[in-house]
N, C-alpha and C positions, 0 to 999 in steps of 0.2 A: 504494500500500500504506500500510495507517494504520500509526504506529508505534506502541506499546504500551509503557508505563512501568509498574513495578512500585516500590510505596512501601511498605517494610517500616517499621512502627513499633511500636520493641520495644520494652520496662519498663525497659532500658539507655538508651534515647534519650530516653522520657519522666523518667526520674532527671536527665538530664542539662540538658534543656532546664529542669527544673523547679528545678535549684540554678544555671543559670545566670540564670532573672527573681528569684531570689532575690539573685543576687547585685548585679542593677540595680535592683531596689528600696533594695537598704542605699545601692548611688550614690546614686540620686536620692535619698534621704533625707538624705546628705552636704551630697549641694550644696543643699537647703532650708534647712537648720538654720542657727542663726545660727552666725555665727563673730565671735569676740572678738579683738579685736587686742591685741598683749604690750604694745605701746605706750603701751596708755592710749583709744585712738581707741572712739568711738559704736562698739558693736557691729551689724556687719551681714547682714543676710539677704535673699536673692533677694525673697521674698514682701511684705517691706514698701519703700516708699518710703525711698530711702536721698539722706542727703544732700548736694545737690549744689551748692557754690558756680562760679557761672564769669563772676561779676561782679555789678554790681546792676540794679535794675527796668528802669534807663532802653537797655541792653545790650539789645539786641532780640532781636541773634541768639544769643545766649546765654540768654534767656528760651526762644528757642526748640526751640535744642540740649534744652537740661535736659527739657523737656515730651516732646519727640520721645523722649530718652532714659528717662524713664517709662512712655512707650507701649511703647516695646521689653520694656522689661521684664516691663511687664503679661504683652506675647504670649508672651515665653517662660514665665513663670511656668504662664500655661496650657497652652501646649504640655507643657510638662517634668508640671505635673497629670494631664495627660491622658494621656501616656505612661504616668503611676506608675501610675494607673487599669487601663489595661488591660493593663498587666505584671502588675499584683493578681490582676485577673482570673485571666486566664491561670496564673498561680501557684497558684492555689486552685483551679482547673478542676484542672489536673492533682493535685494534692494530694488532692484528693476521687475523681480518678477511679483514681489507684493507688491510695488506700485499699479502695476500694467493689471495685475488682478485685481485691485482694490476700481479701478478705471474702467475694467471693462463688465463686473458683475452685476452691476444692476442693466446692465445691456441682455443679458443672457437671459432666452426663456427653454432655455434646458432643465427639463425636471431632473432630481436627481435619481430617478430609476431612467431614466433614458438616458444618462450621463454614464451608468454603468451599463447599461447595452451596449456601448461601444466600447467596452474593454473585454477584452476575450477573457475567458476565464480558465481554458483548457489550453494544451500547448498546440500550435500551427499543425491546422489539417489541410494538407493540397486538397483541392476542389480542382475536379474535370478529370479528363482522363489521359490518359499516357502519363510519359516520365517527367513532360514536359514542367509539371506542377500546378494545372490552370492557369487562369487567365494570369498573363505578364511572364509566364514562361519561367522559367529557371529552376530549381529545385523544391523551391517552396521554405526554403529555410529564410529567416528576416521577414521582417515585414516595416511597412514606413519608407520615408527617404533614404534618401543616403548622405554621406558624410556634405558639408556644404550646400545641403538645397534647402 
């Protein structure tokens, strides 16, 4: 027997998800930004090259420490980018899609049992006959657009 999951996703949960990549955005913009020390000390920031004494030229493993510890930071630097990237994303997907839904609902005279009529409920059955997979041809596997239309 298959088992069957049901995934309700309501304008409460998108609110919710959507002030929480807000609220990892302000992080990660936290930990970017430079920070200043009371001290007196070079202020510093993940982003640039920060620096690093651990002896002189002729200290090899400590030439090498420092470079090793530059690479590191590179990768997180793009890591933590790439994070913020698609936290944005994601942030502005939902931000646009409750707008555009909050815009266009009182236009809609779709009940909600005819709103789930058009979700299948069963996995893709070809319709017609041969290999072809009915109407539009192909296997029958996917259904909808495709990628960009």
């Amino acid at each position: 027997m298959v088992e069957r999951w049901t995934i309700e996703v309501t304008e409460q949960t998108l609110q919710s998800l959507r002030k929480e990549y807000e609220g990892l955005l302000a992080e990660i913009g936290d930990r970017l930004a430079t920070h200043a020390w009371s001290s007196g000390a070079p202020a510093l920031s993940l982003r640039r090259p920060f620096p690093l004494w651990l002896g002189g030229a002729q200290f090899t493993e400590a030439v090498e420490l420092a470079s090793a510890l530059g690479d590191l930071r590179e990768q997180i630097v793009g890591r933590v980018s790439s994070t913020y990237s698609n936290t944005s994303s994601l942030y502005w997907g939902l931000e646009f899609l409750l707008t555009d839904s909050e815009a266009v609902e009182e236009l809609s005279t779709l009940t909600a049992a005819e709103f789930e009529a058009f979700i299948p409920i069963g996995g893709a059955q070809p319709t017609g006959g041969g290999a072809g997979g009915g109407a539009g041809g192909g296997s029958g596997a996917g259904s909808g657009p495709g990628p960009g239309v």
